[in-house]
C-alpha positions in Angstrom: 27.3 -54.8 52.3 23.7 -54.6 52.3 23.2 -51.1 51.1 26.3 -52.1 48.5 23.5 -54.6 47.1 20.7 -52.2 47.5 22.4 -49.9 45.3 24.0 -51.8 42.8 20.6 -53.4 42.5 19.3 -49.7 41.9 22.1 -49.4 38.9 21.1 -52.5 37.4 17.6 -51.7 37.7 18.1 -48.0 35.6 20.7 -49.9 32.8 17.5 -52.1 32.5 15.0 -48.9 31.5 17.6 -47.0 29.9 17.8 -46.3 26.0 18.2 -48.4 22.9 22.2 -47.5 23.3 21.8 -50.2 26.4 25.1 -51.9 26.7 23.7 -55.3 28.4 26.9 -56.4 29.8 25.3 -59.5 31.7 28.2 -60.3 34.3 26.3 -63.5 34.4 27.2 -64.6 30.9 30.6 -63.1 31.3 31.2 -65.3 33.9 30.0 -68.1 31.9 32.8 -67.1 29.0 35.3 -66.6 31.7 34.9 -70.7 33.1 34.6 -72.1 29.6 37.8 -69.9 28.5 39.1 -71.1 31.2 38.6 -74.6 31.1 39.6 -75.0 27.8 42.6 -73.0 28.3 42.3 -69.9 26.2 42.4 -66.1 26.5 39.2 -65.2 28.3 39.8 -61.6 27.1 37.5 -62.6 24.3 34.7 -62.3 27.2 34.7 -58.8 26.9 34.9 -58.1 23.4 31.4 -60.5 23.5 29.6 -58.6 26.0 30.3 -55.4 24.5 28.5 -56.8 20.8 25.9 -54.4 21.2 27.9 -51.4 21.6 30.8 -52.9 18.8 28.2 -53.1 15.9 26.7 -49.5 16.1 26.8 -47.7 13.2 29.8 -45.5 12.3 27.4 -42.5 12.2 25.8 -43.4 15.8 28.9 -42.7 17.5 26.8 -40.8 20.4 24.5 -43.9 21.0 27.9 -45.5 20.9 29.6 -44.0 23.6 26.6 -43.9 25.8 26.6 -47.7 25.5 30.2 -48.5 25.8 29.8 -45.6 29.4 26.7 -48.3 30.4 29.4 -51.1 30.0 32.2 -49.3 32.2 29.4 -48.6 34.9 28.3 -52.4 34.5 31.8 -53.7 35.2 32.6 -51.4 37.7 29.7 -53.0 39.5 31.1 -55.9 39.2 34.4 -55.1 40.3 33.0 -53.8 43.4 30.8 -56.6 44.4 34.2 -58.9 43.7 36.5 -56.4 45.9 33.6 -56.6 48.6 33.4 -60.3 48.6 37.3 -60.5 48.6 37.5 -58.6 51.8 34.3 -60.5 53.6 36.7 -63.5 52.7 40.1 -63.0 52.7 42.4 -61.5 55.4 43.1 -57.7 55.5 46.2 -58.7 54.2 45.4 -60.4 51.2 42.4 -57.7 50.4 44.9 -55.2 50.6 47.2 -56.3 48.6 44.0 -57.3 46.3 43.1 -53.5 46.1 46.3 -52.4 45.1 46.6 -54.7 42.3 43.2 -53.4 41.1 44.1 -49.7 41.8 47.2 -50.4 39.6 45.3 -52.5 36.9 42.9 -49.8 36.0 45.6 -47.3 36.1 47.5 -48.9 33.5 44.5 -49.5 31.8 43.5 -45.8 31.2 46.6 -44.8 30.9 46.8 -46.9 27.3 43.2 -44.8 26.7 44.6 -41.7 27.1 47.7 -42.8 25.2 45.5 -44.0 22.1 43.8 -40.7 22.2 46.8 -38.7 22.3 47.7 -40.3 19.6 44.7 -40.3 17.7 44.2 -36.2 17.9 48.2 -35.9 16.7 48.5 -38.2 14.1 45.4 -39.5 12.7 42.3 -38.1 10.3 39.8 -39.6 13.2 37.3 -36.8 14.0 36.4 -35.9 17.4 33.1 -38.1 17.1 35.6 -41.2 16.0 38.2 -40.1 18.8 35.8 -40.2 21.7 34.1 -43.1 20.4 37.4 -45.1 20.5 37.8 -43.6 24.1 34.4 -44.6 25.5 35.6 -48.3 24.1 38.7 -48.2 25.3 37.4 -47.4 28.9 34.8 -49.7 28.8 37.2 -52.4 27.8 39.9 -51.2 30.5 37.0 -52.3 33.5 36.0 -55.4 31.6 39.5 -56.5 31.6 39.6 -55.5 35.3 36.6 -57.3 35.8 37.9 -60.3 34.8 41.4 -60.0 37.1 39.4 -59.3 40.2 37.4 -62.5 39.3 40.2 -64.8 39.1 41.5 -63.8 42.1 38.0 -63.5 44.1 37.8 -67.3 43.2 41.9 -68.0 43.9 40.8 -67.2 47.2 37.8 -69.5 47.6 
């Protein structure tokens, strides 16, 4: 677990001196959103949506800075998902973590597969360039492991 820390520490620490097209997904905050949606019973999809602000409100014609931003996110969140898996399995039986990693393998899966369906369907029947296309992809990803992010959340703390 230790060098799981060390080098999500190391990740964090590189997001931190990276470019202006810095995503700043603070897990932190997200969590923040996640207990307040919570506790006042709404959709705490909306957590994601406000973590990724800075990537949302780039320019049309930044679509590069753009997808570098919305990549930052994905990384951000898959940190998070791992530190959440890793804490499931200190915690929880084998049985339960097992079952836990599944339902994330599955989740992500999905997931992409609704990226990869919105591109599809971008390129065949839409006047999005390729800038515009992978722009929506990089998004689309980003948001895929936010969402995943917030399912391995719920059920690290179902198991507390």
């Amino acid at each position: 677990m230790r060098n799981g820390i060390l080098r999500a520490a190391c990740v964090i620490m590189a997001f931190g001196f990276g470019s202006g097209a810095s995503a700043d997904v603070d897990l932190i905050t997200t969590d923040a959103c996640l207990n307040e949606r919570l506790a006042q019973g709404e959709n705490p999809t909306v957590c994601v949506d406000q973590a990724h602000q800075r990537c949302l409100t780039m320019p049309g014609d930044m679509s590069a800075s753009a997808i570098l931003c919305f990549g930052q996110a994905r990384e951000a969140w898959n940190i998070g998902i791992a530190a959440n898996m890793e804490r499931i399995k200190e915690t929880a039986d084998e049985r339960l973590a097992t079952i836990a990693a599944v339902e994330l393998k599955y989740d992500m899966l999905g997931n992409l597969m609704q990226c990869d369906r919105m591109e599809e369907l971008a390129k065949a029947a839409s006047e999005a360039t390729g800038d515009q296309i992978a722009r929506q992809r990089a998004q689309c990803e980003a948001s895929a492991a936010g969402l995943v992010y917030l399912r391995v959340k719920l059920r690290s703390r179902s198991l507390q």
